[in-house]
C-alpha positions as CSV (number, residue, x, y, z in Angstrom):
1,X,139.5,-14.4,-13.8
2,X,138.7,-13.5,-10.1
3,X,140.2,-10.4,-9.8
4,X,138.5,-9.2,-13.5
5,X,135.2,-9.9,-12.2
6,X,135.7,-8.4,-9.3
7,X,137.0,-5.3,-11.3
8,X,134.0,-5.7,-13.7
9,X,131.4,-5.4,-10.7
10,X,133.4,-2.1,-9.1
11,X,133.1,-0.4,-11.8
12,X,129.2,-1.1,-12.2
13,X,128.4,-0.3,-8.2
14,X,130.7,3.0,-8.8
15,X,128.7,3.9,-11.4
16,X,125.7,3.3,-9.8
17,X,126.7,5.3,-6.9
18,X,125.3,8.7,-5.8
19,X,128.2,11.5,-7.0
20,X,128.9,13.4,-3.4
21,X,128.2,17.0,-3.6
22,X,129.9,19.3,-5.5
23,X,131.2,22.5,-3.3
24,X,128.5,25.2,-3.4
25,X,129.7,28.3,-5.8
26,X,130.6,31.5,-3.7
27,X,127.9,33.9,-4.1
28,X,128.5,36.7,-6.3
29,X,127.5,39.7,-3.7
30,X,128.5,39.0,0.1
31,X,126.5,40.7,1.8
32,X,129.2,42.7,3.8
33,X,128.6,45.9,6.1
34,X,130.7,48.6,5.0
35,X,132.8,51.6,6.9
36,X,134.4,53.8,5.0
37,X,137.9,55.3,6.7
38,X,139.0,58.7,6.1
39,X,141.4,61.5,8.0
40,X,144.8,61.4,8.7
41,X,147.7,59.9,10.8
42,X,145.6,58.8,13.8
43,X,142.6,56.9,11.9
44,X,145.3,55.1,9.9
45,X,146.8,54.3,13.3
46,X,150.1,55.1,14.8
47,X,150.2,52.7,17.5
48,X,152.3,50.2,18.5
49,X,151.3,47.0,16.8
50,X,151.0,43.9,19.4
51,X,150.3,40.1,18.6
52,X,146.9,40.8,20.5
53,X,146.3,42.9,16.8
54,X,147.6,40.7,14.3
55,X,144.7,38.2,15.2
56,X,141.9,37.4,12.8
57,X,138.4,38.8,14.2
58,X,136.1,36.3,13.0
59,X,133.7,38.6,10.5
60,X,135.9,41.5,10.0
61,X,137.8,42.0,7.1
62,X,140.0,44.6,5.4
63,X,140.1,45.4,1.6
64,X,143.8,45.4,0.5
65,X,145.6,47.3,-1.8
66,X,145.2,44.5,-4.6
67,X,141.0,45.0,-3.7
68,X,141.0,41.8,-1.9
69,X,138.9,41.2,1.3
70,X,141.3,39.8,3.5
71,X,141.3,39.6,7.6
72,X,141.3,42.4,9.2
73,X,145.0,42.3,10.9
74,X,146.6,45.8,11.8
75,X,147.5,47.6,9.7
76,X,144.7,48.3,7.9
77,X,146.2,51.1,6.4
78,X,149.2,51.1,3.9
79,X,149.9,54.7,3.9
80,X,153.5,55.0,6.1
81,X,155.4,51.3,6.2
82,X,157.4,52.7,8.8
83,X,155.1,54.5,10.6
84,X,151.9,53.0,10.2
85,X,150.3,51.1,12.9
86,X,146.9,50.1,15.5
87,X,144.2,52.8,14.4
88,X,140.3,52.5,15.8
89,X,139.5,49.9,13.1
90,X,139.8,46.6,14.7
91,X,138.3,47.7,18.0
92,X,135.4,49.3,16.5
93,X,134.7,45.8,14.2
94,X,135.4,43.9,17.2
95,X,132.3,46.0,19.2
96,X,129.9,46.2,16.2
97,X,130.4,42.4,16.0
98,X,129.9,41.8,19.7
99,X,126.2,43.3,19.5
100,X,125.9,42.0,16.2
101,X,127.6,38.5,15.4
102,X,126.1,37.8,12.4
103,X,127.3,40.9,10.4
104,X,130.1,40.7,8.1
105,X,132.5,44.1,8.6
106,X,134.1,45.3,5.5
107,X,137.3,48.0,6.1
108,X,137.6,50.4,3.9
109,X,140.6,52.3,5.1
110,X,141.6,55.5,3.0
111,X,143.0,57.5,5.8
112,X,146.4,59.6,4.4
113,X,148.6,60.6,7.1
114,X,149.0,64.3,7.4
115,X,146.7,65.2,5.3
116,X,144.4,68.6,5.9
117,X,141.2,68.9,5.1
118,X,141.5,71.0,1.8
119,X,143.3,68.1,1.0
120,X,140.2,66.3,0.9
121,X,138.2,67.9,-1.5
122,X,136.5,66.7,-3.8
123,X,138.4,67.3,-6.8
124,X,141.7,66.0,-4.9
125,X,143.0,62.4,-5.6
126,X,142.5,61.4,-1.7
127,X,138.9,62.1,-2.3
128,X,139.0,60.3,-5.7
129,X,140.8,57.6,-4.3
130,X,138.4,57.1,-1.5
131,X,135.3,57.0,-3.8
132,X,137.1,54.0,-5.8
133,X,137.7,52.4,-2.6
134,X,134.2,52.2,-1.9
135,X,133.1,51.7,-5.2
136,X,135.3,48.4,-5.4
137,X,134.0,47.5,-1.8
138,X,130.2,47.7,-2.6
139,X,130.9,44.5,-5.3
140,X,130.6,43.1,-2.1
141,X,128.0,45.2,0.5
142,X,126.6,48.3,1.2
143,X,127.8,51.2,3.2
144,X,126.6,51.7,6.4
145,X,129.2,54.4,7.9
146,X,131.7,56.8,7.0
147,X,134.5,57.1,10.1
148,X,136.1,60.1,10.7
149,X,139.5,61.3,12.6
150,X,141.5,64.6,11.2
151,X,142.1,68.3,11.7
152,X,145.6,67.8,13.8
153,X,147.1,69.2,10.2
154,X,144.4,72.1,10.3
155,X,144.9,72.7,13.9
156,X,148.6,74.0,12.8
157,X,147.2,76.5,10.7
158,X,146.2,79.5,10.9
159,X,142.7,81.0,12.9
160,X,140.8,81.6,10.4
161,X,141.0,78.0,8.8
162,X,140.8,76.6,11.8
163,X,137.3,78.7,12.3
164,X,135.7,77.9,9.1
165,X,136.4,73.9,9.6
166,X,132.9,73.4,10.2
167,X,131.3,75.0,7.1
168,X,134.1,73.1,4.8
169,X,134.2,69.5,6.5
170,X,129.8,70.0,5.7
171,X,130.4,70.5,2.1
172,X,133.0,67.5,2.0
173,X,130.4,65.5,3.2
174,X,127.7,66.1,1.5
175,X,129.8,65.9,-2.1
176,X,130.7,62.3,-0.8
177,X,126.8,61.2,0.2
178,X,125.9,62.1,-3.3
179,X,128.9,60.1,-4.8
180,X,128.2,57.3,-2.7
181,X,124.4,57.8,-3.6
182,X,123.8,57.7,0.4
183,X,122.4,61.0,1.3
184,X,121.9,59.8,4.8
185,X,124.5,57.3,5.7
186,X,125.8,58.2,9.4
187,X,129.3,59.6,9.8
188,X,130.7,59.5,13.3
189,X,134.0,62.1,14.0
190,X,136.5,61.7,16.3
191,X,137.9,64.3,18.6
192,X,141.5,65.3,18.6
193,X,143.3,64.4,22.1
194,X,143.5,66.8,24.2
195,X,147.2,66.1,24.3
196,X,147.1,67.7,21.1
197,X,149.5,71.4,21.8
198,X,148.9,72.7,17.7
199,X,147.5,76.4,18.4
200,X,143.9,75.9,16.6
201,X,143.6,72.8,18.6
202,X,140.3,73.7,20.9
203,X,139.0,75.4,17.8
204,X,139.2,72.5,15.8
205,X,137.2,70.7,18.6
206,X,134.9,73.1,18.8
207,X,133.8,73.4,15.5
208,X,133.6,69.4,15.6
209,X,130.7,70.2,18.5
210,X,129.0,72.0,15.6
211,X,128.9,69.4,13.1
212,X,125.7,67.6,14.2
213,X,123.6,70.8,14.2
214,X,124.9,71.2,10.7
215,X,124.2,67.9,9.2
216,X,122.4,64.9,9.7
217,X,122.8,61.6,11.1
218,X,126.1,62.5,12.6
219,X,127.9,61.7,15.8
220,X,130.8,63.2,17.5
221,X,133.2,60.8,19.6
222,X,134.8,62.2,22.3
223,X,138.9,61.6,22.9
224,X,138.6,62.7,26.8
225,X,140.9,60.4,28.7
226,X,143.1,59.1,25.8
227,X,146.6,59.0,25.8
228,X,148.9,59.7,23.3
229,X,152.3,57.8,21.9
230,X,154.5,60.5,23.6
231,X,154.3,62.5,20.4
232,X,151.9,64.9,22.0
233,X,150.2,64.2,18.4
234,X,149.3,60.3,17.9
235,X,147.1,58.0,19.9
236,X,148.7,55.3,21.7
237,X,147.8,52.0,21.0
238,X,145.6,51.6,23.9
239,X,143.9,54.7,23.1
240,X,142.9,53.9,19.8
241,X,141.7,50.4,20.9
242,X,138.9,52.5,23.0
243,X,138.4,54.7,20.3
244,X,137.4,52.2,17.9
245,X,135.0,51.0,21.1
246,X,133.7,54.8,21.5
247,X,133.3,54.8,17.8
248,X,131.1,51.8,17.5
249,X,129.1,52.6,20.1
250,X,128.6,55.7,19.2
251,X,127.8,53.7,15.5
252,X,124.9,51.7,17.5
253,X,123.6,54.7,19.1
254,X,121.8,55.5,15.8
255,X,120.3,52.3,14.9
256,X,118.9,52.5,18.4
257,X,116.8,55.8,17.1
């Protein structure tokens, strides 16, 4: 009889009782700042991966091949599993972070190894398949930058494309500001090393020293002082670590102005 009562009044306190809290409902829009990244072999990253890069940044993330935001781990990029390695990503999240903790960084990594830059127009499926990327990443942001590292394909060719780089990377962009519907989103371009032997190799740098007087809001990075893999083509993993820094910074520069 005891142990009914005491059954009887547990049941009347527990209903009584104030339910605890249910979890709170993700939102439906993080608000996530996005970077877009495009080029070939050395924004995907060729370097050698270390443990130091397989650590979570806390606020950085990485959209995956199934277009899931997961931590952003080297690689970031899928597109050579036996090649693929540390790219500028990670460092330039772990700057933009550092000035700004309370941002969320979403990477969008698109980058095709040995790609050129006809490649990349907009009726190709690296362009197309870059516009979905970002179209599945603004569910959960907005784009703040597009990154940019190639012409080491282009700087095998011959002079004349290697002259006219300029005038075609412009038109690329501006196609993919109007299909992003961000006419003025910054882009910030990397120079090749200057351990790069390909013959158009200055020229493709030079014409990268052009680009900001041909479009706006857009920032070369200089690669003076990096090293490469021993490839005399790819950016060691060092290197790319103060890429992504030079990147970023140069990333901050503009929302100084």
């Amino acid at each position: 009889m005891k142990a009914d009562l005491q059954t009887f009044w547990a049941i009347i306190l527990a209903s009584l009782a104030v339910p605890a809290p249910l979890p709170a409902a993700p939102a439906e829009k993080e608000d996530f700042a996005l970077f877009l990244l495009m080029g070939q072999s050395n924004m995907s990253g060729r370097g050698v991966i270390e443990a130091q890069d397989r650590e979570p940044i806390p606020g950085a993330f990485k959209l995956n091949s199934g277009s899931r935001w997961i931590a952003a781990v080297d690689p970031l990029n899928s597109d050579g599993p036996k090649k693929v390695g540390v790219g500028p990503g990670r460092a330039f999240a772990r700057t933009i972070l550092q000035e700004r903790p309370l941002e969320k960084i979403g990477l969008m990594s698109a980058a095709v190894g040995g790609t050129t830059l006809n490649q990349w127009g907009p009726k190709g499926r690296f362009y197309k398949r870059a516009v979905r990327m970002l179209r599945q990443g603004e569910k959960s942001g907005h784009l703040r930058a597009i990154l940019w590292h190639q012409g080491e394909s282009d700087a095998a060719g011959t002079t004349d494309r290697a002259k006219t780089y300029a005038i075609r990377w412009v038109a690329l962009m501006r196609s993919l500001r109007r299909d992003a519907g961000c006419p003025h989103v910054p882009i910030i371009v990397g120079k090749l090393g200057d351990f790069v032997r390909r013959p158009q190799a200055k020229i493709i740098n030079s014409q990268f020293e052009r680009l900001p007087t041909l479009l706006d809001n857009v920032v070369v990075v200089s690669s003076k002082g990096l090293r490469d893999t021993g490839d005399g083509l790819h950016f060691d993993a060092l290197s790319q670590r103060e890429l992504g820094r030079r990147y970023a910074n140069a990333y901050l520069s503009l929302l100084d102005k």
